[in-house]
N, C-alpha and C positions, 0 to 999 in steps of 0.2 A: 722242384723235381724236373730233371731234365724229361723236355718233351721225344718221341721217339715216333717213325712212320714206318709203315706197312711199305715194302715196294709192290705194287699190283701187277705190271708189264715188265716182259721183258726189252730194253731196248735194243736190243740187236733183230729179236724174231715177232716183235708184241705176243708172246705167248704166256697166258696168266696160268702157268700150270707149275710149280716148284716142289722139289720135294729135298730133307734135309741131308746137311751135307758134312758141315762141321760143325762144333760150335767153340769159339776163340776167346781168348781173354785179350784185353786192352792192357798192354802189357806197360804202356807210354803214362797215359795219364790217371785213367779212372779203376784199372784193376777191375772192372764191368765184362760180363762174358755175352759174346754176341754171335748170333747165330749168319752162318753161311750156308745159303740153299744156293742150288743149281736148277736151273730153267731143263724141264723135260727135254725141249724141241731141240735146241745148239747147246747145250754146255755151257755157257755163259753161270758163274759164278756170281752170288748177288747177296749182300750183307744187309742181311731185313728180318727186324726191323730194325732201323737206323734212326742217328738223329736226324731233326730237320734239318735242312741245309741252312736257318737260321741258326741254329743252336749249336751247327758243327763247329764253330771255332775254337769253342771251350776246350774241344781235345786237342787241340793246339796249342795248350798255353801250358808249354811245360818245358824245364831246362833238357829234358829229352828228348824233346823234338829237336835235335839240333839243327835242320835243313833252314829253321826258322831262326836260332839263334849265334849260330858260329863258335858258340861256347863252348869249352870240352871239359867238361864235368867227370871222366871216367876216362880208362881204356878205350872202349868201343866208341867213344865220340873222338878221341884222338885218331884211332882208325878210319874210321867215319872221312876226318879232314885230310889226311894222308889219303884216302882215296879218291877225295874229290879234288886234291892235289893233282892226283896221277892224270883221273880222268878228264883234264879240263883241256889241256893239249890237244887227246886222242880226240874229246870231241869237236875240239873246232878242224882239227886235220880228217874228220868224216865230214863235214859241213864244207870245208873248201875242197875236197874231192867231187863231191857230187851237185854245187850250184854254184849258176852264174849270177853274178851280181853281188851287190855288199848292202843288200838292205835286209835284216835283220829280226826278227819277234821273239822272242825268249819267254814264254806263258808259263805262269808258274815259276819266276824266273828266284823266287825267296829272298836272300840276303843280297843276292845279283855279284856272283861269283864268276860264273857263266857268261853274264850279261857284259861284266870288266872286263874280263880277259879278251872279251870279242872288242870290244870297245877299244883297247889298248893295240888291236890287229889290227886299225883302219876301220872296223866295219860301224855300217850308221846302226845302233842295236838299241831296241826299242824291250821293255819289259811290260808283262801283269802279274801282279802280286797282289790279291788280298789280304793280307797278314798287313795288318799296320805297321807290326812291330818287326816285320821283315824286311818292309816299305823302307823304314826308316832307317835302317842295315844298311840297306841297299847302296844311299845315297846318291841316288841317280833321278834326275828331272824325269826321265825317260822312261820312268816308271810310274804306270801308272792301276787304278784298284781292281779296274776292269774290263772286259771287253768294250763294254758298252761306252766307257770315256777315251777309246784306242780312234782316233780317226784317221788314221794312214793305212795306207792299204799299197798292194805290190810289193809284198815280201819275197825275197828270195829263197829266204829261209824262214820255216816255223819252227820252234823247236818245243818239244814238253818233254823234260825229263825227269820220267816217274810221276806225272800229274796227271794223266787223262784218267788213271782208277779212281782219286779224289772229285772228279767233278761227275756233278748230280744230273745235269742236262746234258749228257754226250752228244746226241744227234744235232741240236741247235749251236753245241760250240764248235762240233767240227763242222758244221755247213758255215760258221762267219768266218773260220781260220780257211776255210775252202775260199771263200770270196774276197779274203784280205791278199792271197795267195797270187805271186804273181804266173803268169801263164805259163812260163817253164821253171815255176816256183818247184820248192819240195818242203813237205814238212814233216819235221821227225821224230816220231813218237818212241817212248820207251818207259815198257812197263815190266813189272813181274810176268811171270811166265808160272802158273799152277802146274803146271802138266811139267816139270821139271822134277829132275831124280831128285835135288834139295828138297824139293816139298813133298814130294813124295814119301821120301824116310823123316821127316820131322812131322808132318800131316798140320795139327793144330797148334805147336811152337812153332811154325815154320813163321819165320819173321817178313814173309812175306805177303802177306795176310793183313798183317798192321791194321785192323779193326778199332773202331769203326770210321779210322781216317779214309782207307779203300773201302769205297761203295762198289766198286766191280773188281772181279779177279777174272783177267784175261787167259785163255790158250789162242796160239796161233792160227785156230779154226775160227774162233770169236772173233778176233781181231781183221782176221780177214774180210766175214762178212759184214761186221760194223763199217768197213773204210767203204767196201764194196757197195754199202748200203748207199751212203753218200757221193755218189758217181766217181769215185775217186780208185786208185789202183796201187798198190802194194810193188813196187817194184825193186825192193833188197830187204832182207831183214840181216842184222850184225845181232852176233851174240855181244854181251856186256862180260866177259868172262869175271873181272873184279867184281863184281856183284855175288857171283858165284861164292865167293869165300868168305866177305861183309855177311852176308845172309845168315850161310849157317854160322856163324860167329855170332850173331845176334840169335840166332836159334839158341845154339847150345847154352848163353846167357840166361834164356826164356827158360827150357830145359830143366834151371841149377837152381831158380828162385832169385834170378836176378844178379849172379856174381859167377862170374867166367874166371874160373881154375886154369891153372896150367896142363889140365888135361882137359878141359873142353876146347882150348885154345888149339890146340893139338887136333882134337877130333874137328873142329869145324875147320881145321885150313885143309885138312883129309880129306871130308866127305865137300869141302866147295871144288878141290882138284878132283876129285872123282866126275861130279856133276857136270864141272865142263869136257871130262872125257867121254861121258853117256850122253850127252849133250852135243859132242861135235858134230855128228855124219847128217841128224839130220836137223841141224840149230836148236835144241830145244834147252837152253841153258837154262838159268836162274831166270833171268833179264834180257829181256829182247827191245833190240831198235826196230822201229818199222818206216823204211823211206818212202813215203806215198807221196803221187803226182795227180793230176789231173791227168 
């Protein structure tokens, strides 16, 4: 019997006060319905009770998870690659906009897609991948299981994309990515965005959600004070608009019982190009980058 915990605190405000919020189904592996409470004090979003951070891997081990395996088993994993196609340019054309230097950390870095491509541009790019069987995807020396085996430090760049909701210890991992961090480093987070028109019209299919692999669901007010918490500063957020239309595309999949028609296909490229238009004025899209400095 898979073990499950209680989250007690919140870590953005330590306030032990939560009341319910949604409750989601694990649409990935276990078909298991998992509740999301929200912390009284900040909004902060928090998926409890959850696995242990021992036992989370299991929902990991599925040809659905494709970030881990690169396989495309369906439509939406074909999309899936097609957009991490698109986006692997845009991201290193944000990355060499906004830092000096070519030294590199890609956290969470999976099959090391991300990790290549920078690789292939000159830069010295260093990975963490937990996933064994992502590790080994990877194929990169330079990747390694965990913070704790990383001993280079002076990064120019940090990058998490889509990872900081999956990790269990927020405040300890952004204080060592803080200290790995070179002094006019930047490091660049990107996660779901709750407080988005997507999630807002799908509520508990919203695919952004992805229970019980997200232990946190971020807003731009959360995010903020998390960084802020760690003497650290927020200085650009980029919407991820492509996210916008992947999401509810995996929503309306959720939606249908798992098989996207040619009319949910329809509705989710609709309501993802709406999302970035309700989205625009004041960034609040599907998916937010957060460029934070010292």
């Amino acid at each position: 019997m898979m073990l499950l915990e209680n989250v007690t605190s919140c870590p953005v405000c330590n306030e032990t006060s939560f009341t319910p919020f949604l409750i989601c189904r694990d649409y990935t592996t276990s078909e298991k319905m998992f509740h999301v409470e929200q912390c009284t004090s900040c909004e902060l979003l928090i998926t409890t009770p959850r696995p242990t951070e021992k036992e989370s891997g299991s929902y990991y081990q599925s040809k659905s998870y494709i970030s881990h395996t690169s396989a495309a088993a369906g439509i939406m994993d074909y999309i899936y690659l097609i957009v991490r196609g698109l986006t692997l340019s845009w991201k290193y054309k944000i990355i060499q906009k906004d830092i000096i230097g070519n030294r590199l950390l890609d956290m969470g870095c999976g099959t090391g897609s991300f990790l290549n491509y920078c690789t292939g541009k000159g830069i010295n790019a260093f990975g963490v991948e937990p996933s064994t069987e992502a590790r080994a995807a990877a194929s990169n020396t330079k990747v390694v299981e965990s913070l704790k085996e990383l001993d280079e430090t002076g990064f120019d760049a940090i990058t998490l994309w889509h990872v900081l909701e999956h990790v269990y210890d927020l405040e300890n991992t952004i204080n060592i990515l803080k200290n790995k961090l070179a002094e006019n480093g930047t490091i660049f987070i990107a996660v779901p965005n709750w407080k988005s028109y997507d999630s807002e019209y799908y509520k508990a299919y919203w695919a952004g959600y992805d229970v019980p692999r997200h232990v946190w669901h971020f807003s731009k007010n959360t995010m903020t004070r998390l960084i802020e918490n760690q003497g650290l500063q927020i200085k650009k957020i980029i919407p991820m608009k492509l996210d916008s239309f992947y999401v509810s595309l995996l929503s309306e999949k959720y939606k249908a019982n798992g098989k996207l028609s040619i009319t949910g296909l329809i509705k989710g490229i609709i309501l993802g190009m709406r999302s970035n238009i309700k989205g625009h004025r004041k960034v609040n899209n599907s998916s937010l980058i957060y460029l934070i400095q010292k």
